[in-house]
C-alpha positions in Angstrom: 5.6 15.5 -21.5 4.9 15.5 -18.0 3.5 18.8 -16.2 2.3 19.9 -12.9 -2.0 20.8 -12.8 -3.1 23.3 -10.9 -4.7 20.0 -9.0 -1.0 19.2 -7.3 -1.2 16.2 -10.1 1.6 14.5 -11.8 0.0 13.7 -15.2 2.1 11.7 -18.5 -0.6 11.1 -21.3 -4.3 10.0 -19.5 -2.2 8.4 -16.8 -2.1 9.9 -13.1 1.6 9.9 -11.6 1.9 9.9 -7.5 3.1 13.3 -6.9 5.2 14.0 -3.9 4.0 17.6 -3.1 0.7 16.7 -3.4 -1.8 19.1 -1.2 -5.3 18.3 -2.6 -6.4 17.5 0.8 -6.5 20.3 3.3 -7.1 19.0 6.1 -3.8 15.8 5.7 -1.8 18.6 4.7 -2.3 20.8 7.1 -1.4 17.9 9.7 1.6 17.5 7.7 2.7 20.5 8.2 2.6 20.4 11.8 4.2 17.3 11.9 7.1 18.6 10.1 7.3 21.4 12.7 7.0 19.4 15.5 9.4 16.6 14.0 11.8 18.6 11.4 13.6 15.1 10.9 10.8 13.2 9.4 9.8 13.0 5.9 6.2 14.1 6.9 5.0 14.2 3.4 3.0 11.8 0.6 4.9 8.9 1.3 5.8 6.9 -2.6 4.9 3.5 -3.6 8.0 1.7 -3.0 9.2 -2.1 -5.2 9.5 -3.3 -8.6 7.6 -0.9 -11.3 5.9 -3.9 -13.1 4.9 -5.8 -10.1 3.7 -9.5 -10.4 2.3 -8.8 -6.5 1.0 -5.0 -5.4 0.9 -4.8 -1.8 -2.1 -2.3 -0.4 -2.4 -0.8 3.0 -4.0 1.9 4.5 -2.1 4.8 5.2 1.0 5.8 6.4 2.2 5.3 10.0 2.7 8.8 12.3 6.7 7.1 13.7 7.0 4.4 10.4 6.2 5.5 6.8 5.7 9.0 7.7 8.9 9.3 9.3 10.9 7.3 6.9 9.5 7.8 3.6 8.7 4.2 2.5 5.8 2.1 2.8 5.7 -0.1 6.5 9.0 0.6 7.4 10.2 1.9 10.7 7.3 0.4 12.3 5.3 -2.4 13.9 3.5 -3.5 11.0 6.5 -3.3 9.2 8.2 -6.4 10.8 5.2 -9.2 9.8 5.0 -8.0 6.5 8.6 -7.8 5.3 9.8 -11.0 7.2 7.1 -12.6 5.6 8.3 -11.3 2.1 11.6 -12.5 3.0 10.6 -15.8 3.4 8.5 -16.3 0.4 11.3 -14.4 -1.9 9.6 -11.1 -2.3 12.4 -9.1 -1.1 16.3 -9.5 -0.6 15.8 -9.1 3.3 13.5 -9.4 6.1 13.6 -6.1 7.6 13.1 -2.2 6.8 14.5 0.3 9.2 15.5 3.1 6.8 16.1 4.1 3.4 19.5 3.2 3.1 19.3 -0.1 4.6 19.7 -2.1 1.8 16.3 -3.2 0.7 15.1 -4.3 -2.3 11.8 -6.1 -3.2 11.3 -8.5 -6.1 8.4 -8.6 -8.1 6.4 -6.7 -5.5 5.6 -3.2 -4.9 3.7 -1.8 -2.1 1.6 1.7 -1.9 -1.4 2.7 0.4 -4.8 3.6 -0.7 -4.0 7.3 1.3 -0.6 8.3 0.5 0.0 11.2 3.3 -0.8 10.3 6.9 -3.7 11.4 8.4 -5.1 12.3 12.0 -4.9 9.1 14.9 -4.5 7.2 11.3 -7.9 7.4 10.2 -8.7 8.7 6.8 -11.6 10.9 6.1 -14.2 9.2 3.1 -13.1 11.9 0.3 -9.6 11.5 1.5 -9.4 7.9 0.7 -11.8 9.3 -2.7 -9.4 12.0 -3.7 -6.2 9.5 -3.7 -8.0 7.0 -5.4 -6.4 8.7 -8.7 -3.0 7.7 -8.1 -4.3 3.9 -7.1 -6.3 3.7 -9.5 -2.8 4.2 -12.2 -0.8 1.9 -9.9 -3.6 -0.9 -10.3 -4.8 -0.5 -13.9 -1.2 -0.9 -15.6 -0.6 -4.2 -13.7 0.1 -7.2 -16.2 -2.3 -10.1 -16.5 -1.8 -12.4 -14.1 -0.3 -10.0 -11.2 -2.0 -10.4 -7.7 -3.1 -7.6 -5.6 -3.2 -8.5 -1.7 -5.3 -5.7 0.3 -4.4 -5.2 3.6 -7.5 -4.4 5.2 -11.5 -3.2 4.8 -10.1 0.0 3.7 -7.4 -1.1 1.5 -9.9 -4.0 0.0 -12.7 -0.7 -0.5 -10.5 1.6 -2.1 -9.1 -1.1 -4.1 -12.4 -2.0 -5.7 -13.2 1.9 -6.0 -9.8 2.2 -8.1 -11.0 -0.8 -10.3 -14.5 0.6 -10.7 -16.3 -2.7 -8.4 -19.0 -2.4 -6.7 -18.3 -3.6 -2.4 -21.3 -5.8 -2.7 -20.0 -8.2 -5.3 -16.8 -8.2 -3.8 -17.3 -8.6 0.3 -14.2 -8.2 2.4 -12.9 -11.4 4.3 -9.5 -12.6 5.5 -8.0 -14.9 3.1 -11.0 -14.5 0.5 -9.8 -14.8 -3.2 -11.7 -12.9 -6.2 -10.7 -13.6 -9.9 -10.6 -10.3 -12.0 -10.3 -9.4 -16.0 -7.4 -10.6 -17.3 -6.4 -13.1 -14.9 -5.7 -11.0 -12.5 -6.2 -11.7 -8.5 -7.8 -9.5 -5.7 -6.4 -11.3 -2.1 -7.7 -10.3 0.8 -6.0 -10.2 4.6 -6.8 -8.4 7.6 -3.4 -5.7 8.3 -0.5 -6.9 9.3 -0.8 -3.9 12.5 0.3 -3.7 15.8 -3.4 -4.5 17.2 -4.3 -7.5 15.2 -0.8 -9.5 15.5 -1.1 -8.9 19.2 -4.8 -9.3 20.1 -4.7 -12.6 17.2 -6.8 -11.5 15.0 -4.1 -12.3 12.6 -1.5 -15.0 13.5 1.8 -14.9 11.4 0.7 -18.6 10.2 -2.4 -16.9 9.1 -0.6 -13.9 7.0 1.9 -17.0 5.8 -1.4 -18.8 4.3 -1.8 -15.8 2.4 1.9 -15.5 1.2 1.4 -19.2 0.1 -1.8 -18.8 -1.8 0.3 -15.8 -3.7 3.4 -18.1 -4.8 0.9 -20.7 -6.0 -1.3 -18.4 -7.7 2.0 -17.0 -9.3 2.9 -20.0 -9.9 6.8 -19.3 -8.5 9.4 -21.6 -6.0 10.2 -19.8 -3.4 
């Protein structure tokens, strides 16, 4: 039976369930709530993983964007970082199109889901330590119920930290580096990429032949024609 804590937690059995009213941190939810004031037409609330329930590729960012996710309600879309990653999925078969403007655009992904290591968005997009901490619950379910085999491709520092966090790893075994591969229990893969944002496509940092090199290691490692 599923019930609603006293913690603003979504619980079936042992496992924790993202919870769309969630307000265990004060100070994203009090941010929330003046975004909805100042922007009634947003969604301006936890934002839900979004793709296939049994993934064979999870997808983790950071956070919610203040004019993309938060405004939309789905991971990456609406905004800059939006466009890299789901053309890229596009190309490699991940999803049935390569772009995500709104809800009710049409897309769908395949074999993929994507969630964020902080669910609501914080302030100037930077989440506090026992922010990223107190969401870990709900990443930590998304990541332990994933089949042997499935690939997890982390998005960024943060991303690759709260990842490990979720997985119980320790950072030091496990250094984050663009395009660095770690094997995990049951032949399961952590990948790592620098984000997909606006700064990094635009500054180089990350090249869209670079995030393609990553999309290529995935299909091999899945082993899938795309």
């Amino acid at each position: 039976m599923v019930r609603f804590t006293a913690l603003c937690l979504l619980q079936v059995g042992s496992m924790i369930k993202f919870n769309p009213e969630c307000r265990l941190c004060p100070r994203l939810a009090a941010h929330l709530a003046k975004v909805r004031r100042d922007y009634p037409e947003y969604h301006a609330r936890p934002v839900a993983p979004f793709g296939d329930k049994k993934p064979r590729l999870i997808i983790v960012g950071l956070a919610p964007g203040m004019h993309g996710a938060n405004a939309t309600g789905r991971p990456f879309t609406g905004d800059y970082a939006g466009i890299l990653l789901y053309r890229t999925l596009h190309q490699f078969g991940f999803a049935n199109q390569g772009q995500a403007t709104h809800l009710k655009d049409g897309l769908r992904l395949i074999n993929c889901r994507i969630t964020n290591a902080v669910k609501c968005l914080p302030p100037e997009n930077k989440p506090a330590n026992q922010e990223i901490s107190t969401c870990n619950r709900y990443l930590k379910s998304e990541l332990t119920t994933l089949d042997p085999g499935a690939v997890i491709l982390a998005l960024g520092r943060i991303a690759h930290n709260a990842t490990l966090k979720a997985l119980g790893l320790k950072q030091v075994d496990y250094p984050f580096m663009h395009g660095r591969l770690f094997a995990l229990e049951e032949s399961r893969w952590l990948l790592n990429s620098y984000h997909c944002s606006r700064y990094n496509t635009q500054t180089g940092r990350l090249t869209e032949q670079m995030f393609r090199n990553i999309f290529s290691k995935i299909v091999e490692l899945l082993d899938i024609t795309y």
